[in-house]
C-alpha positions as CSV (number, residue, x, y, z in Angstrom):
1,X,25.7,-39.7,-8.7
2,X,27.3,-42.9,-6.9
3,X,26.7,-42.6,-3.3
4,X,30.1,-42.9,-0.7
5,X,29.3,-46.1,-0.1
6,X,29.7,-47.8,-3.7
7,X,32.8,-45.3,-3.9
8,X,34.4,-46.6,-1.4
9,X,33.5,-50.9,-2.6
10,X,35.3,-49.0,-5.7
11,X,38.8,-48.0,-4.2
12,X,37.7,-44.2,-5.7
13,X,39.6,-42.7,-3.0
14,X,40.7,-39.6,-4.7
15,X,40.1,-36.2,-3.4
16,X,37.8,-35.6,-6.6
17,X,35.7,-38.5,-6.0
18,X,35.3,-38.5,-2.3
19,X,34.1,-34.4,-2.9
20,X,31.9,-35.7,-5.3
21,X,30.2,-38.1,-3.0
22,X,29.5,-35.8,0.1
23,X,26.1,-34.2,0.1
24,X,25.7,-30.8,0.1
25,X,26.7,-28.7,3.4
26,X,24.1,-27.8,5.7
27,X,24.8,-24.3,5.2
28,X,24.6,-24.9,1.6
29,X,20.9,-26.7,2.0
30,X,19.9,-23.8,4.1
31,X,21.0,-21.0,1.7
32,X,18.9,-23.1,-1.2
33,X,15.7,-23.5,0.6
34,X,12.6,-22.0,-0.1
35,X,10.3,-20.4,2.7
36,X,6.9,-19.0,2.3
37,X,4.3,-16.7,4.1
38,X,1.0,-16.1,3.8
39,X,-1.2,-13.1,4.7
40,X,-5.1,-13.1,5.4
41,X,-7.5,-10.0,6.5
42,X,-9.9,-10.4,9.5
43,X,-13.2,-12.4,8.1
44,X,-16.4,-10.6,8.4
45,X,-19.0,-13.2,8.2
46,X,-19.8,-16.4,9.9
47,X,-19.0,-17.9,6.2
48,X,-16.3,-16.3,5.3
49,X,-14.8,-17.0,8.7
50,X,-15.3,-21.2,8.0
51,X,-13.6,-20.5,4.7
52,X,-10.6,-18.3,6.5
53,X,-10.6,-21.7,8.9
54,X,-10.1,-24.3,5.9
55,X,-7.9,-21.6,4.2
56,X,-5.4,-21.8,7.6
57,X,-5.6,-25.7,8.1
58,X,-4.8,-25.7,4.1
59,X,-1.9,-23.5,4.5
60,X,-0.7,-24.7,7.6
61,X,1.0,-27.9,6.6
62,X,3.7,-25.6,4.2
63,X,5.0,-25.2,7.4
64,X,5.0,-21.2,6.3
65,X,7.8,-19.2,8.4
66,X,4.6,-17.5,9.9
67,X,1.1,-16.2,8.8
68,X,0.4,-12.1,9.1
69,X,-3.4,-10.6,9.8
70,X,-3.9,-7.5,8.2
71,X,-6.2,-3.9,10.1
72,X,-8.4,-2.3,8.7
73,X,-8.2,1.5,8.0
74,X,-7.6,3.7,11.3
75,X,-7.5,0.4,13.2
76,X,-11.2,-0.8,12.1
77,X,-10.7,-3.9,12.7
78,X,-8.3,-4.8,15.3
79,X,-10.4,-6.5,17.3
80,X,-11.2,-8.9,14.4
81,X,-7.0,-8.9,13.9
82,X,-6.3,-10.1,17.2
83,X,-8.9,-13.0,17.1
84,X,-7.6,-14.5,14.1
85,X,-4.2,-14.1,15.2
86,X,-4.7,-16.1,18.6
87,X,-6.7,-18.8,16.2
88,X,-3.6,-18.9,14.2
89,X,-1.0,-19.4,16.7
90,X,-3.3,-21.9,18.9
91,X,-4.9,-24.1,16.6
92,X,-1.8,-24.5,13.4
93,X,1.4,-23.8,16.0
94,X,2.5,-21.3,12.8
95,X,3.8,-17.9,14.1
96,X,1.3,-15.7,13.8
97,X,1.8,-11.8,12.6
98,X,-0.7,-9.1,13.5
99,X,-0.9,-6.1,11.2
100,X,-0.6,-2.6,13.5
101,X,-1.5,0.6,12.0
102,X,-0.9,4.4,14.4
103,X,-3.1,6.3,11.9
104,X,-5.6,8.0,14.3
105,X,-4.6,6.4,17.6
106,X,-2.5,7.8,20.9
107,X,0.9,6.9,21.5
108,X,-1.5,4.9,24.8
109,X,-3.7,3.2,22.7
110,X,-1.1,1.6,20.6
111,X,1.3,0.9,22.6
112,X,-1.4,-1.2,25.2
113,X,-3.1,-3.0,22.0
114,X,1.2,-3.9,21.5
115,X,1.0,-4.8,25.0
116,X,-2.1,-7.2,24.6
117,X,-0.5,-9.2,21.6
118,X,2.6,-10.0,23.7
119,X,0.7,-11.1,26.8
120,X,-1.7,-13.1,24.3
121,X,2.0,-14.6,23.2
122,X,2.1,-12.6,20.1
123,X,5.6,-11.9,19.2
124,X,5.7,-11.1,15.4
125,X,4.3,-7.0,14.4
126,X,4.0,-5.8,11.0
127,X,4.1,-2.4,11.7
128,X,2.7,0.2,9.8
129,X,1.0,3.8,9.5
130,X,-2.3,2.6,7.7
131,X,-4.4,4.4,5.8
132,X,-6.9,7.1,7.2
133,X,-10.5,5.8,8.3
134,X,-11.9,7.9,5.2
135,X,-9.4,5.4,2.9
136,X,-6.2,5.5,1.1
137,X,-6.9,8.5,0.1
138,X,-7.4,10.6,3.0
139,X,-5.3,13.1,4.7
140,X,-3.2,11.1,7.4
141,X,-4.6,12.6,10.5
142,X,-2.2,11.1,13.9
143,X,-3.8,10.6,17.0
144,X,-3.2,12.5,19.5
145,X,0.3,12.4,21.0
146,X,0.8,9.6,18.3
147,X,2.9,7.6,16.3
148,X,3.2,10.1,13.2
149,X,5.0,7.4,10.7
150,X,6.1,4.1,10.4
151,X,9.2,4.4,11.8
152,X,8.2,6.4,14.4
153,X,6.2,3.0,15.5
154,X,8.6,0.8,15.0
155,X,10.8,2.8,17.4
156,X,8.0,2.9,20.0
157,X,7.8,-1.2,19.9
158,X,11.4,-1.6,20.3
159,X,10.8,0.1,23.5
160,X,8.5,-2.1,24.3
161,X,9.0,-5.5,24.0
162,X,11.7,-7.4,21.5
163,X,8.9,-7.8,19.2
164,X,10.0,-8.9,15.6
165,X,8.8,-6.6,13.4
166,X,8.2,-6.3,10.0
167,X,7.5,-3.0,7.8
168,X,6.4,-2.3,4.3
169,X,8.3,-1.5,1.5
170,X,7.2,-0.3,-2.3
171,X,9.6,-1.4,-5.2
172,X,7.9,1.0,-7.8
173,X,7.2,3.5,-5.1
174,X,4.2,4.3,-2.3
175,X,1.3,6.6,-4.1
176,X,1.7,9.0,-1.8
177,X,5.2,9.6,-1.4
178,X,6.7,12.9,-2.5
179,X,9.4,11.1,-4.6
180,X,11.1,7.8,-5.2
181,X,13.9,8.8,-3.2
182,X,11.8,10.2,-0.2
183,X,10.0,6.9,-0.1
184,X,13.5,5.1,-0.2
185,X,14.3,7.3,2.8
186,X,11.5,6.4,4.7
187,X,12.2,2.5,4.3
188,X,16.0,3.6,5.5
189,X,14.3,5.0,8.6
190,X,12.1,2.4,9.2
191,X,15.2,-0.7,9.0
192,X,17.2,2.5,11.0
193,X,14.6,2.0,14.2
194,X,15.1,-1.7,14.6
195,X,13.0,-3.0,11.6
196,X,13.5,-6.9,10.9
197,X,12.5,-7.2,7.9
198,X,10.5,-5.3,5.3
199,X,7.6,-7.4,3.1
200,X,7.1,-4.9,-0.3
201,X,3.5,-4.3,-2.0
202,X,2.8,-6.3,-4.4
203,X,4.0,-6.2,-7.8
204,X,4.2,-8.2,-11.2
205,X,7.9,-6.3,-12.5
206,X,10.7,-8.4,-11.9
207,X,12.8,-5.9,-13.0
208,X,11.5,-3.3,-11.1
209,X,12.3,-5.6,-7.8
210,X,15.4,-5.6,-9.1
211,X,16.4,-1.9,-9.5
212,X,14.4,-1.3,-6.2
213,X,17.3,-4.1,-4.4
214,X,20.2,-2.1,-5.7
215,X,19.0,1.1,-4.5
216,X,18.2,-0.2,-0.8
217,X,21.5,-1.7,-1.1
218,X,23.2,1.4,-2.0
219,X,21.5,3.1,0.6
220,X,22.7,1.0,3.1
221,X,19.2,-1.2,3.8
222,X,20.4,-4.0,5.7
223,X,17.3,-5.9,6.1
224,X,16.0,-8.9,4.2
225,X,13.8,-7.4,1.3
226,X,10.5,-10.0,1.1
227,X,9.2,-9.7,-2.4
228,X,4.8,-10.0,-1.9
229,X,3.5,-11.9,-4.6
230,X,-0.7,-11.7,-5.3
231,X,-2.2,-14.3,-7.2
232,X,-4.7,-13.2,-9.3
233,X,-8.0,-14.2,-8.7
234,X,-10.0,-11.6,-10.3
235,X,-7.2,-9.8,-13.3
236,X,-9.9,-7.0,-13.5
237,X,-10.1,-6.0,-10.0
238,X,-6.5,-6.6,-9.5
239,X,-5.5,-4.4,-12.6
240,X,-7.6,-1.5,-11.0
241,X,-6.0,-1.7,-7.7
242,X,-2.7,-2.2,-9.8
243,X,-3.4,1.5,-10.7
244,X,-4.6,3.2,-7.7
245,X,-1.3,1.7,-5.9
246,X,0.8,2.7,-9.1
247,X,1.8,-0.5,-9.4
248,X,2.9,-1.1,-13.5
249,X,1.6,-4.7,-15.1
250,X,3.6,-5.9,-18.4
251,X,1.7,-6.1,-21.4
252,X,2.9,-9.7,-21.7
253,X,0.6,-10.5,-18.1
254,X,-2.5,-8.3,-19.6
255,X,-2.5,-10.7,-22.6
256,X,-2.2,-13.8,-20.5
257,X,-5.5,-13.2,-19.0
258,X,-7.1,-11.8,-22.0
259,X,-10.7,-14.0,-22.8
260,X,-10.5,-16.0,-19.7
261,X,-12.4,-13.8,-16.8
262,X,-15.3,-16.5,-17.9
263,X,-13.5,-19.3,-17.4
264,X,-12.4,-19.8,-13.8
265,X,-10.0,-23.1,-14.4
266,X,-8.2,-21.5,-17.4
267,X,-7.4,-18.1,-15.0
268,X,-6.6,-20.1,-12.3
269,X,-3.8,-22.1,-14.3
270,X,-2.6,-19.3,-16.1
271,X,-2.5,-17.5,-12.7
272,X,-0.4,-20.1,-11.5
273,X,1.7,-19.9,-14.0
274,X,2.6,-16.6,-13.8
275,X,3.1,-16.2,-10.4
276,X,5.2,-19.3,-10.2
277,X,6.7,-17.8,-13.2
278,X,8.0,-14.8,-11.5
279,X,9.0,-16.3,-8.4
280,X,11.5,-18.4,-10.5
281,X,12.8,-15.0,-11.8
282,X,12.5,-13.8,-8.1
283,X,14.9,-16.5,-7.1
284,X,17.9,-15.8,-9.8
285,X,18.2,-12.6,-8.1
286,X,18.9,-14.4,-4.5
287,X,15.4,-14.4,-2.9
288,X,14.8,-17.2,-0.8
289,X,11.9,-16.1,1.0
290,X,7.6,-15.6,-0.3
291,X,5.2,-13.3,0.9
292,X,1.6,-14.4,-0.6
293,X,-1.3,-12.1,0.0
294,X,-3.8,-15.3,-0.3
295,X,-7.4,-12.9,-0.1
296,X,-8.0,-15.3,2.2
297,X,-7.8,-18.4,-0.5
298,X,-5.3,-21.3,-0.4
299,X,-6.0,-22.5,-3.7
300,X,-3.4,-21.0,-5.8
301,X,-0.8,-19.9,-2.4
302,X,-0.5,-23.7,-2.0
303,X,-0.2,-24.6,-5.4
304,X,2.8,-21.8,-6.1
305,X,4.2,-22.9,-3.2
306,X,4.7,-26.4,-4.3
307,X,5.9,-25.1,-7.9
308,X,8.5,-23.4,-5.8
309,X,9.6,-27.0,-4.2
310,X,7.3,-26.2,-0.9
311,X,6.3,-29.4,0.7
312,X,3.3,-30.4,2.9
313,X,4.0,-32.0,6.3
314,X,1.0,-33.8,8.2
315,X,1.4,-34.8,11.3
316,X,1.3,-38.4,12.0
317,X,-1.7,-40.3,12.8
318,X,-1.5,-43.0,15.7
């Protein structure tokens, strides 16, 4: 492409050409560019709190839209959440997230922990019901005078603070919920109370993404729908959680990791490959924006994310 300048030393002063030489609108740039965000859970050793450090100053560069902090069941470990939070925000300048569950708590106790993340300067929530202290599997028990769902929360917070907050959403449907539709239904109630985004479970089905956007569109869900993309690290362990969480894998993914649990630079190529793979078939169907649940790794994140065009910045020495 000849740049306005040498058009210009040619006399090419036709409409045609001129268009031709202009770079792309800002608006344009901005509706092509990739962003990316990366979720960690609270570390509980002195070593695997070094490697969550290295795994933040690794990821940081991407310049990732911000970085969420998961809590453990019935709020287990929100003490943990808010620490690595604060490190977040004050050592990388990213935007931090901190994962907030109601399962089990007051209406109080929420909304002062709330309270405590914007005073700490904390202005990004991912709000959610969490699972019970006795697991995924137990009965949801809410606290006294509490939150009872999701939305319910999310409602709360706006009457708190203008936090931003994000909510979960399940393309292939939560394991718990009474049907697809009631699920669907809860996610309208959720972007109904003043969600700002939702960030869906995992998944490996592009297709099932797909159908999953039509029907929130259809049901009137206005907010940005952020596809969460797991690299695997262990297939194995990530195919039994697949199942627990109902969430389907192709057959063509089970036979890409066939023979290689053994060999970890094999698995984490084809890993690669596959995420990157279905991000590329994320973005024909208009996303623009990556959730990566790292496991508190930035091996593969970073190396998706620069498949997807993602660039490192460093800060300048001197």
């Amino acid at each position: 492409m000849p740049s306005a300048l040498a058009l210009s030393a040619a006399n090419l002063t036709s409409d045609a050409a001129v268009a031709a030489a202009k770079p792309p609108a800002p608006e344009a740039r901005e509706a092509s560019r990739i962003s990316v965000s990366f979720e960690f859970f609270p570390p509980k050793t002195r070593a695997m709190e070094n490697q969550l450090g290295q795994t933040i100053e690794r990821l940081a560069v991407l310049q990732p839209a911000f970085m969420s902090v998961t809590c453990g069941a019935g709020g287990s470990t929100r003490e943990g959440t808010h620490q690595t939070v604060r490190r977040i925000q004050s050592e990388t300048g990213v935007r931090a997230a901190a994962h907030l569950t109601c399962a089990g708590a007051s209406r109080t106790e929420i909304d002062q922990i709330a309270e405590s993340y914007w005073t700490a300067g904390i202005r990004h929530l991912v709000a959610l019901r969490g699972d019970p202290v006795h697991g995924a599997d137990g009965v949801h028990q809410p606290g006294p005078d509490g939150y009872h769902h999701a939305d319910a929360l999310v409602r709360g917070l706006r009457m708190l603070r203008p936090f931003e907050i994000s909510v979960a959403a399940y393309p292939e449907t939560h394991a718990q919920a009474a049907s697809a539709q009631a699920d669907l239904d809860a996610l309208k109630r959720k972007a109904d109370a003043g969600a700002t985004r939702a960030i869906t479970q995992f998944f490996f089905d592009v297709d099932a993404f797909a159908r999953f956007l039509d029907k929130t569109q259809r049901a009137g869900i206005d907010i940005p729908i952020v596809p969460g993309i797991l690299p695997v690290t262990n297939f194995a362990k990530v195919a039994a959680f697949a199942k627990a969480c109902k969430v389907g894998i192709p057959a063509g993914v089970h036979t890409q990791f066939e023979g290689i649990s053994d060999d970890p630079a094999t698995l984490q190529g084809v890993a690669a490959s596959i995420a990157t793979e279905q991000c590329m078939a994320l973005r024909k169907l208009g996303v623009r924006h990556f959730h990566f649940y790292t496991l508190n790794r930035a091996e593969l994140s970073f190396a998706i994310a620069h498949l997807l065009g993602v660039r490192a910045v460093h800060a300048e020495v001197g």
